[in-house]
C-alpha positions as a printed NumPy array, in Angstrom:
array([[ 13.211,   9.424,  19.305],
       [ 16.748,   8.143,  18.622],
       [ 17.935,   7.427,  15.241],
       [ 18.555,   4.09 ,  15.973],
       [ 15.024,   3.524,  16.749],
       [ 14.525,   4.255,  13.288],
       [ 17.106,   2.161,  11.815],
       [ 15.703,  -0.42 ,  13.684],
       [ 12.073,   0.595,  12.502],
       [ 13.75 ,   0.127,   8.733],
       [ 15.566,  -3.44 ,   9.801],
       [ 11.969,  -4.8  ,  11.133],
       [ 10.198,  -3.544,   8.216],
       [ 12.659,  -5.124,   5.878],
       [ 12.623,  -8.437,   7.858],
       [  8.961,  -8.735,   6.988],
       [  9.373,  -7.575,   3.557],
       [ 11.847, -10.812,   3.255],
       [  9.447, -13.052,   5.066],
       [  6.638, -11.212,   3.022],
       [  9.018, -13.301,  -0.106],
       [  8.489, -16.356,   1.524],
       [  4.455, -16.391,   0.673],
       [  3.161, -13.375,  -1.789],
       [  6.127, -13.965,  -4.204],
       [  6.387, -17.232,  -3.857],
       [  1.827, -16.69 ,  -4.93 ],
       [  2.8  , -15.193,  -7.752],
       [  5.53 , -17.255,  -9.7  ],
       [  4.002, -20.586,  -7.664],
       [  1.697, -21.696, -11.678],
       [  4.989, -21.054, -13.755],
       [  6.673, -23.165, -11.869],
       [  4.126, -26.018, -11.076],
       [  3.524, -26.127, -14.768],
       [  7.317, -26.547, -15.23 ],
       [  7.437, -23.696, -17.885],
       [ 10.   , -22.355, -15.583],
       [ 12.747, -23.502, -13.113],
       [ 11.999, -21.718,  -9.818],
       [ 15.778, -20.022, -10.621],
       [ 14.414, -18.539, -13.464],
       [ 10.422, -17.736, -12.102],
       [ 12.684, -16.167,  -9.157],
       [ 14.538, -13.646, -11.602],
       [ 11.41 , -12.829, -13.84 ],
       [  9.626, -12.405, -10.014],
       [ 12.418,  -9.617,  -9.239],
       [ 12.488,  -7.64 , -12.106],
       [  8.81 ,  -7.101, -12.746],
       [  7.858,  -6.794,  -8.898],
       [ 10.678,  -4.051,  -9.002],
       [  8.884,  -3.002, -12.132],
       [  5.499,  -2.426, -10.483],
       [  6.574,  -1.185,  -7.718],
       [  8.109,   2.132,  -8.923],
       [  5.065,   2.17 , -11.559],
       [  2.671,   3.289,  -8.498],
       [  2.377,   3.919,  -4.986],
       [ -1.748,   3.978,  -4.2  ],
       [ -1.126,   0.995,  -2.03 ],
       [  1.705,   2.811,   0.118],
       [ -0.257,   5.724,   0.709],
       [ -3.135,   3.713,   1.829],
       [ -1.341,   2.12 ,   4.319],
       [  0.978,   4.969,   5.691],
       [ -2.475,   7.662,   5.889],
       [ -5.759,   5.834,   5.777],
       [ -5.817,   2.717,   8.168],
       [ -5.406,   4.706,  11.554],
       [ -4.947,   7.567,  13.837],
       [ -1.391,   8.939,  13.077],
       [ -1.277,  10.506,  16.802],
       [ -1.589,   6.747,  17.977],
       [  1.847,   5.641,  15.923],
       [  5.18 ,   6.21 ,  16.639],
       [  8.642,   4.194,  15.709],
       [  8.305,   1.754,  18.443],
       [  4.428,   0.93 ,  17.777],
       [  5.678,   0.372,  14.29 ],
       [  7.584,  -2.765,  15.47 ],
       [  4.729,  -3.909,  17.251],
       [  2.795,  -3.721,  14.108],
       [  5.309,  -5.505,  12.325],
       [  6.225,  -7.954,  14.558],
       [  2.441,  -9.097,  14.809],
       [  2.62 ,  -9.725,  11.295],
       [  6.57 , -11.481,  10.996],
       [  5.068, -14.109,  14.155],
       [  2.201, -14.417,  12.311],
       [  3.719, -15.217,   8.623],
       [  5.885, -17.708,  10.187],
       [  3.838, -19.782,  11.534],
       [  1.584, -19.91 ,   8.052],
       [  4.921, -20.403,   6.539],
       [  5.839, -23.479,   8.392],
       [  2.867, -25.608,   7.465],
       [  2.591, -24.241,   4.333],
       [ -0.018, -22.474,   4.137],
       [ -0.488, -19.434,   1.793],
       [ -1.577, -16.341,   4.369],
       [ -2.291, -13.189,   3.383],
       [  0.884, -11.03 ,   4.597],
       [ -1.323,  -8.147,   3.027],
       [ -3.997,  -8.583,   6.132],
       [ -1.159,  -9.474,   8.464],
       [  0.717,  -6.257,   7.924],
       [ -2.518,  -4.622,   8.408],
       [ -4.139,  -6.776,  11.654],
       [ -0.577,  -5.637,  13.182],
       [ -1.205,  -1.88 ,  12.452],
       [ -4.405,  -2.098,  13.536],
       [ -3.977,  -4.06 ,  16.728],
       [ -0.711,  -2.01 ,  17.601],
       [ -3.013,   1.605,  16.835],
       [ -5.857,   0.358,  18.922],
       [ -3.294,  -0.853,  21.713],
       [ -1.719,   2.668,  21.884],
       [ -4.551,   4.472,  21.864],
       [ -5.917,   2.883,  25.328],
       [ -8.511,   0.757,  23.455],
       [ -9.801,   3.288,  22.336],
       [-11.506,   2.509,  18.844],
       [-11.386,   5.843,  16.991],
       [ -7.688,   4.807,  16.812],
       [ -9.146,   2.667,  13.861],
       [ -9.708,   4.713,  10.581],
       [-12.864,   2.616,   9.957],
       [-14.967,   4.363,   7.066],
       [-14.669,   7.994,   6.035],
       [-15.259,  10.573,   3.786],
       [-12.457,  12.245,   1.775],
       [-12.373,  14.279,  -0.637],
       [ -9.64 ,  14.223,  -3.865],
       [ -9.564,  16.558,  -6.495],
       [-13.312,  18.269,  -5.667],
       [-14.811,  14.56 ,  -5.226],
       [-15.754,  12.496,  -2.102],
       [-14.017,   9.185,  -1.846],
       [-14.521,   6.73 ,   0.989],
       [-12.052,   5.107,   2.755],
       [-10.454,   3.511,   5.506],
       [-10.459,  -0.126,   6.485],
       [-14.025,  -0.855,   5.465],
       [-13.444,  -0.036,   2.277],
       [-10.118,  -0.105,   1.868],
       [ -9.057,  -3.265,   3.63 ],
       [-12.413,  -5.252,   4.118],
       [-14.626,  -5.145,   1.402],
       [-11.885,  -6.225,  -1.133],
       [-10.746,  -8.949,   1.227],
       [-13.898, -10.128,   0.992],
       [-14.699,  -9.729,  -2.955],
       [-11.373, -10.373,  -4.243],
       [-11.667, -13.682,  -3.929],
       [-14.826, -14.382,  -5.044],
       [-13.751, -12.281,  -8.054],
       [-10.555, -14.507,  -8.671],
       [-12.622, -17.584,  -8.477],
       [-15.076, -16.965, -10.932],
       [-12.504, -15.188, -12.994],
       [-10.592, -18.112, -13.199],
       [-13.595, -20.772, -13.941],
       [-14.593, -18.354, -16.553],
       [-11.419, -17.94 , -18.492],
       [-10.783, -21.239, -17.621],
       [-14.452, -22.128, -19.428],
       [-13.798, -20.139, -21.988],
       [ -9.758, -21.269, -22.811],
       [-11.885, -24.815, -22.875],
       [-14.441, -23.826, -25.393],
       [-12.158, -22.774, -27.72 ],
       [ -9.706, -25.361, -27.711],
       [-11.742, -28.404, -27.359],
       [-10.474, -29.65 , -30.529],
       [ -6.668, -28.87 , -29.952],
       [ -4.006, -31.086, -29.859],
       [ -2.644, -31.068, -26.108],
       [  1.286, -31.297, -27.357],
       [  0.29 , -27.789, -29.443],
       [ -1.677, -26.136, -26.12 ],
       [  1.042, -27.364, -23.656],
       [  3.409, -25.835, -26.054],
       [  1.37 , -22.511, -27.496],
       [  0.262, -21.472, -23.803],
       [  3.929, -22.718, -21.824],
       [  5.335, -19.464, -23.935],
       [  1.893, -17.699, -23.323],
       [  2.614, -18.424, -19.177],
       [  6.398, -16.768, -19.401],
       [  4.534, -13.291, -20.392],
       [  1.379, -13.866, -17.977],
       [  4.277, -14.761, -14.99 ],
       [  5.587, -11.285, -16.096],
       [  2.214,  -9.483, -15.691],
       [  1.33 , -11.475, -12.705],
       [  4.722, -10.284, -11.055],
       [  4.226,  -6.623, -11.857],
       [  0.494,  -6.597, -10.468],
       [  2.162,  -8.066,  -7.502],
       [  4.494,  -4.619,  -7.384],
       [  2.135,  -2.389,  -8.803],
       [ -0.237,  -3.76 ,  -5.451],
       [  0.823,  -5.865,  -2.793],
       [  5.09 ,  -4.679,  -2.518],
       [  3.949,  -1.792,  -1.39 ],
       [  2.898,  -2.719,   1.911],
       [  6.226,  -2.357,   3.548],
       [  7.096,   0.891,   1.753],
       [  4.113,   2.048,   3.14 ],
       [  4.682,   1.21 ,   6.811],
       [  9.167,   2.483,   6.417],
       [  7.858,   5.919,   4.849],
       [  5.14 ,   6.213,   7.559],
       [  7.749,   5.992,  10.197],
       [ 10.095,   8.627,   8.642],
       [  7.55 ,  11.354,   8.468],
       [  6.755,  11.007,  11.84 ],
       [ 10.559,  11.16 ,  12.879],
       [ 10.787,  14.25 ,  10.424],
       [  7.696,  16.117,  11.404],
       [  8.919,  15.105,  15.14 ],
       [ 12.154,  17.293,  14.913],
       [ 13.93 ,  13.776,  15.141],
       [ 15.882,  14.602,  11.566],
       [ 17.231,  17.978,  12.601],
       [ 20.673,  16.958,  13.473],
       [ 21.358,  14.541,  11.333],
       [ 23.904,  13.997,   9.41 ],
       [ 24.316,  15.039,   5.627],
       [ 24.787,  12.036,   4.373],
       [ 21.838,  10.8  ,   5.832],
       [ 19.477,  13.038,   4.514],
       [ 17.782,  10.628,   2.378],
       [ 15.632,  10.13 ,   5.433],
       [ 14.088,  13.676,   6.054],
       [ 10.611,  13.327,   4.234],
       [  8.906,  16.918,   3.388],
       [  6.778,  17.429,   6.259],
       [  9.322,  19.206,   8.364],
       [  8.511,  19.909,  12.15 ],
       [  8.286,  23.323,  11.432],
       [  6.061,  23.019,   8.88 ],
       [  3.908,  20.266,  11.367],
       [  3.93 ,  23.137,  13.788],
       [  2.553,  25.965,  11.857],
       [ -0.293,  23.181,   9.945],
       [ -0.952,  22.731,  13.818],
       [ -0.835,  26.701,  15.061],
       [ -3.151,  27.269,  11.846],
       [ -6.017,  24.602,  12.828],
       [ -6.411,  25.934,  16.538],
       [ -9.483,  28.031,  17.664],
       [ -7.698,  30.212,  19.897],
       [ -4.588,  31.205,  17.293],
       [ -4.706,  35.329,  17.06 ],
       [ -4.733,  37.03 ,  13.786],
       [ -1.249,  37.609,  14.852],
       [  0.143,  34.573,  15.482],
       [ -2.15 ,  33.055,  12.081],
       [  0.332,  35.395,   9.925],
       [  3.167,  34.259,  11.507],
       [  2.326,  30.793,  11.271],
       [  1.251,  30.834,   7.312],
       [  4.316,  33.181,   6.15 ],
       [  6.649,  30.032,   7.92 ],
       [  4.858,  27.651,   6.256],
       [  5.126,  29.407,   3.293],
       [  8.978,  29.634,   3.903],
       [  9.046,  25.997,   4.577],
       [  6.916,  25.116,   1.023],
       [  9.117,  27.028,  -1.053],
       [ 12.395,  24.615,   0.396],
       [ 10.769,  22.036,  -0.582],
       [ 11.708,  21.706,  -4.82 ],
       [  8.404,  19.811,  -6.119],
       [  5.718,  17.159,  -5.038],
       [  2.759,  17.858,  -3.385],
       [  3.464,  18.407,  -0.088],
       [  4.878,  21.754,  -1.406],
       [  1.365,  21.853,  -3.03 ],
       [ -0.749,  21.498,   0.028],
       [  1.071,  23.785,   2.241],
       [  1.091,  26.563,  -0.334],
       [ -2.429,  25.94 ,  -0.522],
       [ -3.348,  26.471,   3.089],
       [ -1.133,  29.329,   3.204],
       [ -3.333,  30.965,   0.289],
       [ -6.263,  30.006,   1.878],
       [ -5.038,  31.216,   5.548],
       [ -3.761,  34.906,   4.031],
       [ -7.225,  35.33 ,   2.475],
       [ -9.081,  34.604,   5.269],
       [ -6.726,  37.597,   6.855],
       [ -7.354,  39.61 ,   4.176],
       [ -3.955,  39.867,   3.022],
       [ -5.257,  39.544,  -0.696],
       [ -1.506,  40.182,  -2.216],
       [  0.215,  37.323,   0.104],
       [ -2.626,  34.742,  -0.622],
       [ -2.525,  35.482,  -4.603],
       [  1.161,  35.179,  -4.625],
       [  1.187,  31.888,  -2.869],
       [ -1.963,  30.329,  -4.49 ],
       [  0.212,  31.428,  -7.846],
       [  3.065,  29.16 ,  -6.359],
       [  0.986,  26.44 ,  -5.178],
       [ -0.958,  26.287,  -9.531],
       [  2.666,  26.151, -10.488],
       [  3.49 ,  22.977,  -8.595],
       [  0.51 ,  21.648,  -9.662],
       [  0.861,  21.837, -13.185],
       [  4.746,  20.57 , -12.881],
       [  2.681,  17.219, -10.838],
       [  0.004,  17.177, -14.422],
       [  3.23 ,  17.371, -17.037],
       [  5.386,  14.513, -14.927],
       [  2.551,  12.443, -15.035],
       [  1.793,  13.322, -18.86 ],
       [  5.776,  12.491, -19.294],
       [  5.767,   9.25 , -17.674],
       [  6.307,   6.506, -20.343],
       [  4.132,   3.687, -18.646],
       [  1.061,   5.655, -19.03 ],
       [  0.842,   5.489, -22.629],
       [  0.486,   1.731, -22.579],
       [ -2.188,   0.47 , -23.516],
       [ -4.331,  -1.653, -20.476],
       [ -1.247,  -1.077, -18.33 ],
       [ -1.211,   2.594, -18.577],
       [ -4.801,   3.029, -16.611],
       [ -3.429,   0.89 , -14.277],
       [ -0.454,   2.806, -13.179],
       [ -1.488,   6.45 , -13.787],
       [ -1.196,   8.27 , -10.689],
       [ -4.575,  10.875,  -9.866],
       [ -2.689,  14.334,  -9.18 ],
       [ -4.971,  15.696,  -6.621],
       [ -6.043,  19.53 ,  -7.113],
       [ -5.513,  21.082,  -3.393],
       [ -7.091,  24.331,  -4.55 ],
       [-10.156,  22.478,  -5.399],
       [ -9.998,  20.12 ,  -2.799],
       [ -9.485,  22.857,   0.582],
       [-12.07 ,  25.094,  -1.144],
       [-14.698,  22.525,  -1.014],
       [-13.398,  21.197,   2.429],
       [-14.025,  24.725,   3.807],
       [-17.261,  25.287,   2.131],
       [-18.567,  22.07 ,   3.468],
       [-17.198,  23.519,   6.788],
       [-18.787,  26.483,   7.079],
       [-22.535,  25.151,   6.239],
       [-21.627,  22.914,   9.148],
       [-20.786,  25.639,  11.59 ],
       [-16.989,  24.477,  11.759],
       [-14.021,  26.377,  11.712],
       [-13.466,  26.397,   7.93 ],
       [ -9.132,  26.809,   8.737],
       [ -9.364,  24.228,  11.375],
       [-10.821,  21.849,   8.672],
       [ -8.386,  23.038,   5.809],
       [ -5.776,  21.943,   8.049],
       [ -6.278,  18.712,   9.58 ],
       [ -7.05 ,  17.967,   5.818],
       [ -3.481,  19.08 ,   4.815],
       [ -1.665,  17.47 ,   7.906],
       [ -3.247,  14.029,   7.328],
       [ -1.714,  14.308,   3.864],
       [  0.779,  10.825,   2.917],
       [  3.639,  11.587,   1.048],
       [  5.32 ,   9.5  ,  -2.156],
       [  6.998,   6.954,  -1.381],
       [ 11.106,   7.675,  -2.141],
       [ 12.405,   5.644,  -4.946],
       [ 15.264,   3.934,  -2.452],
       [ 12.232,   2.494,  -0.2  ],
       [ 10.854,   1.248,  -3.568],
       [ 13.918,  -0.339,  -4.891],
       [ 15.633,  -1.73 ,  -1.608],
       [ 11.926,  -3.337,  -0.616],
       [ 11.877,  -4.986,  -3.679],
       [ 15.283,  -6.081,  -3.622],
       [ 14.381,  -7.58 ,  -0.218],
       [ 11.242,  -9.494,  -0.975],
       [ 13.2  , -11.276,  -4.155],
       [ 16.155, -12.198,  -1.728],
       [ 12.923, -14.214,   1.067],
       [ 11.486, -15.787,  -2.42 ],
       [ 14.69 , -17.425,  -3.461],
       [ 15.314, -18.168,   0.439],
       [ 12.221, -19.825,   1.726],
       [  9.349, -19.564,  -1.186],
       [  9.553, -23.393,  -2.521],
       [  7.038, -24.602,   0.838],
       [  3.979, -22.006,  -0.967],
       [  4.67 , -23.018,  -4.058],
       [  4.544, -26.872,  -3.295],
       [  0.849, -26.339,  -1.909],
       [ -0.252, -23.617,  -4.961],
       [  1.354, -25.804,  -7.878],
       [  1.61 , -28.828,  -6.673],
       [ -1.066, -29.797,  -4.145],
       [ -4.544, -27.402,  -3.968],
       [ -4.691, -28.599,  -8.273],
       [ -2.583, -30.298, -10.914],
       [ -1.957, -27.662, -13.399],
       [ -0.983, -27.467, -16.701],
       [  0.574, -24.098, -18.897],
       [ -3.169, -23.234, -19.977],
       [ -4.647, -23.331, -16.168],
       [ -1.288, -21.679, -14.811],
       [ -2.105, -18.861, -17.618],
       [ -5.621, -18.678, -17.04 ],
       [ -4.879, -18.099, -13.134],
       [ -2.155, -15.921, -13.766],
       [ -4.247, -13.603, -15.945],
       [ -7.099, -13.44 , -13.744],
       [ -4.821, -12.905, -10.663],
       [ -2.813, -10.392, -12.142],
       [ -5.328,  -8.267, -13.373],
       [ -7.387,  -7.732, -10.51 ],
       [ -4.634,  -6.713,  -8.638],
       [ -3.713,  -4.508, -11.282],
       [ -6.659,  -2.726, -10.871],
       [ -7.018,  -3.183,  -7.117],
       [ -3.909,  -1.665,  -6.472],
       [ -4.333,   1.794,  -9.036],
       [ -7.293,   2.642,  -6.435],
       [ -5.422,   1.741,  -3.283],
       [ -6.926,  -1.225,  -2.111],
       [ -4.977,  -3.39 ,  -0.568],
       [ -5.535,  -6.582,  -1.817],
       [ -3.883,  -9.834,  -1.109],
       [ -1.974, -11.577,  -3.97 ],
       [ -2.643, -14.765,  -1.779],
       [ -6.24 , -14.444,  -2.137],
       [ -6.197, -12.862,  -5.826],
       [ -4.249, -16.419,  -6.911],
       [ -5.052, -18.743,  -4.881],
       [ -8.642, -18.823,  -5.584],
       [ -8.133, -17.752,  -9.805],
       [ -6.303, -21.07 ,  -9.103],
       [ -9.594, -22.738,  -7.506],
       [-11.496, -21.293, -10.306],
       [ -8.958, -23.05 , -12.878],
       [ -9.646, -26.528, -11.354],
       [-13.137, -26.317, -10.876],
       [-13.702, -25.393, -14.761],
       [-11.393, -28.79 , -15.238],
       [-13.733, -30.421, -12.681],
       [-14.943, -29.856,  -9.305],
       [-13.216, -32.707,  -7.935],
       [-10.171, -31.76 ,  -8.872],
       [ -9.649, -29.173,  -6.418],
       [ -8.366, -31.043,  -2.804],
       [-11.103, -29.856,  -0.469],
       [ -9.49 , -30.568,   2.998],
       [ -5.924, -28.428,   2.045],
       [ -8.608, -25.675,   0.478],
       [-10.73 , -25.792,   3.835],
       [ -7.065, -24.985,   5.832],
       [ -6.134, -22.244,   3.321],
       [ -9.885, -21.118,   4.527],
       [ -9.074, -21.279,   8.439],
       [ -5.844, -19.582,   7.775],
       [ -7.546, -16.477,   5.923],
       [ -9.971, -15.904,   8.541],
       [ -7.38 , -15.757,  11.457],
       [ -5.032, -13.508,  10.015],
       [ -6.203, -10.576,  10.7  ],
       [ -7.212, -11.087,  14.367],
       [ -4.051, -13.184,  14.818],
       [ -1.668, -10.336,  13.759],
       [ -3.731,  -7.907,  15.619],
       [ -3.688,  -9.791,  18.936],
       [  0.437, -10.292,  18.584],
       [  0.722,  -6.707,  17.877],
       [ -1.927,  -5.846,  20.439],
       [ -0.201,  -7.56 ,  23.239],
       [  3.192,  -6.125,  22.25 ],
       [  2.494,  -2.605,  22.555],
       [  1.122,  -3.456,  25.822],
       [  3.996,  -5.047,  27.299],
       [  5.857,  -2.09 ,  26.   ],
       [  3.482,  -0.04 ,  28.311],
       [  4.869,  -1.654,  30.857],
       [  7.732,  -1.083,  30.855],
       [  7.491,   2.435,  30.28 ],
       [  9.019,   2.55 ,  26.527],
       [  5.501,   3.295,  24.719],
       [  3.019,   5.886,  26.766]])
């Protein structure tokens, strides 16, 4: 794997981050600006900033989608740009008629259809539904419940969201003025906008980050990062290839006692470079757990000591971060530190009542660990998807604020609100949630509570179509990429 393959990995994934402005931005500053509270200058600015907000307020989302969608064995730098192409071809097209496409469920048709493609059609490439355990408790996840299931009730919860705030916003102000609500709720919108913008970071931004920090571990844990440069060493992620190979020598039925010290005293080594975080965590966790199941009761107590350290640095961070302590947001953005101790002792007990190799469980669970995403992903993605909303995101916002429903500043508030808050809230568990969706039909909410026929049908019925095929769509682009890749020899 060439470093250029990677810098080309990072150009793709940035491409579709800009295209990525041209709809899900362009979703979530469309109300302000078909309300006219805003110029689409000024919802474009307000758009940065809080996107860049929420996106270095979390990373859920980016973990989700560089972990828990497929087989990592089936991805590598070059089915990355499969992936992503699948999804660019596929948010043009949406783009040019106008329609408002999920480039959530594009990114991840494209991973999907590229994973499946790579594997030889083989489905297990496809992280479908599966139970994981964080902090001592089992979680599921993978596309069914990750991807699926909220693509499915997100909408339906953003369109009765909308009809009942809507309803309600109605019930108290049927005997307002409309000069005083236009004017009361156009300032109301400006702060709503602002919410609606950092949902949009806190959940959907990620995507990208996601897929650029997916394809760096696997050129760090490859050995592709061991030459490089100093200068570049922003890339190198904390899963080293040594550290891969000894998480890999540790899992395997045949390892000798031997060769089982030898591969938890590197690993060991290899935890202690790394300064914080909890990578450094995990692998001084399986060392601890690897020396005691040695018996070398000195050498797991020391490194178990190590590995409680790191984890108390992760609590007191998180305890130090500002944006937790406010109020609604804070829940929103607090990050779960996981407990490793708790979470490989209960992996291994669960292991042994099942006759497995306890190790070989404790380490596949370590290795399939995602990583934070760096704060330079964070900040140049976001930087990226403002630059494709100022570019191209006026064709979305025609059909959102001008065409699906005439809107005024209360019915650009009320979808705003409900929008912004379910992705909010989506996005602190990981889902990955489309901003399209989340708006789009908060918006079809707002103008049935005005009056059913206010909505235009026939454009809502293509929005419809256009859901539906995005995921297949992106998958069969992606699909049929890797393939012709295949052939000529540049993917296996």
């Amino acid at each position: 794997m060439t470093l250029g393959i990677i810098f080309l990995v990072i150009f793709i994934a940035l491409t579709f981050e800009y295209i990525n402005g041209f709809h899900d931005t362009a979703n979530s500053i469309a109300t302000i600006v078909g309300t006219k509270v805003l110029t689409p200058r000024q919802a474009i600015v307000l758009a940065a900033c809080t996107n860049l907000i929420g996106a270095l307020a979390g990373h859920a989302v980016a973990k989700t989608v560089s972990s828990g969608l497929v087989d990592a064995q089936f991805i590598s730098p070059l089915v990355i740009i499969c992936a992503l192409v699948g999804g660019i071809v596929w948010n043009l097209i949406t783009w040019w008629f106008g329609m408002p496409s999920s480039s959530t469920h594009a990114l991840v048709g494209g991973i999907c259809g590229a994973a499946f493609a790579s594997a030889h059609n083989n489905w297990n490439a496809i992280i479908w539904s599966v139970e994981k355990v964080k902090d001592g408790k089992v979680v599921m996840e993978g596309v069914l419940h990750k991807v699926v299931l909220p693509m499915v009730t997100s909408p339906v919860i953003g369109f009765f969201g909308g009809f009942i705030i809507m309803g309600f916003l109605y019930l108290i102000l049927r005997g307002a003025r409309p000069r005083f609500v236009n004017r009361f709720f156009g300032k109301l919108q400006i702060g709503s906008a602002a919410y609606m913008g950092f949902a949009h970071g806190l959940a959907d931004a990620q995507k990208t980050m996601g897929v650029i920090t997916l394809a760096l571990v696997t050129a760090t844990a490859a050995g592709s990062f061991e030459q490089l440069p100093s200068w570049l060493g922003f890339l190198k992620m904390d899963k080293s290839a040594a550290a891969e190979r000894c998480i890999v020598e540790i899992g395997l039925k045949e390892a000798s006692s031997t060769e089982l010290l030898a591969a938890a005293a590197k690993l060991e080594a290899e935890a202690v470079k790394i300064k914080r975080g909890e990578f450094r965590e995990a692998f001084l966790t399986l060392t601890a757990k690897t020396y005691e199941s040695l018996g070398e009761t000195d050498a797991s107590q020391r490194a178990a000591a190590l590995a409680a350290s790191t984890h108390r640095q992760a609590i007191e961070r998180e305890e130090a971060r500002i944006l937790t302590k406010v109020p609604v947001i804070g829940k929103m953005v607090a990050a779960k530190v996981n407990d490793w101790d708790k979470t490989l002792t209960k992996e291994m007990a669960a292991a042994t009542e099942a006759g497995k190799r306890p190790l070989a469980v404790a380490s596949k669970k370590v290795d399939e660990l995602s990583p934070d995403v760096p704060v330079w992903i964070k900040i140049i993605c976001s930087l990226t998807m403002a630059a494709g909303t100022a570019a191209g995101g006026w064709r979305i916002i025609k059909t959102l604020g001008h065409k699906m429903v005439k809107l005024q500043p209360v019915h650009g508030f009320a979808a705003e609100t409900t929008a912004a808050t379910l992705l909010a809230v989506t996005g602190s568990l990981g889902m990955t949630v489309s901003t399209t969706h989340s708006v789009t039909t908060a918006i079809m909410g707002v103008g049935c509570a005005k009056r059913f026929n206010a909505l235009k049908l026939s454009l809502v019925e293509r929005i419809l179509w256009a859901w539906v095929l995005t995921l297949p769509a992106a998958g069969v682009v992606a699909y049929l990429m890797v393939r012709l890749f295949q052939m000529f020899g540049w993917i296996a």
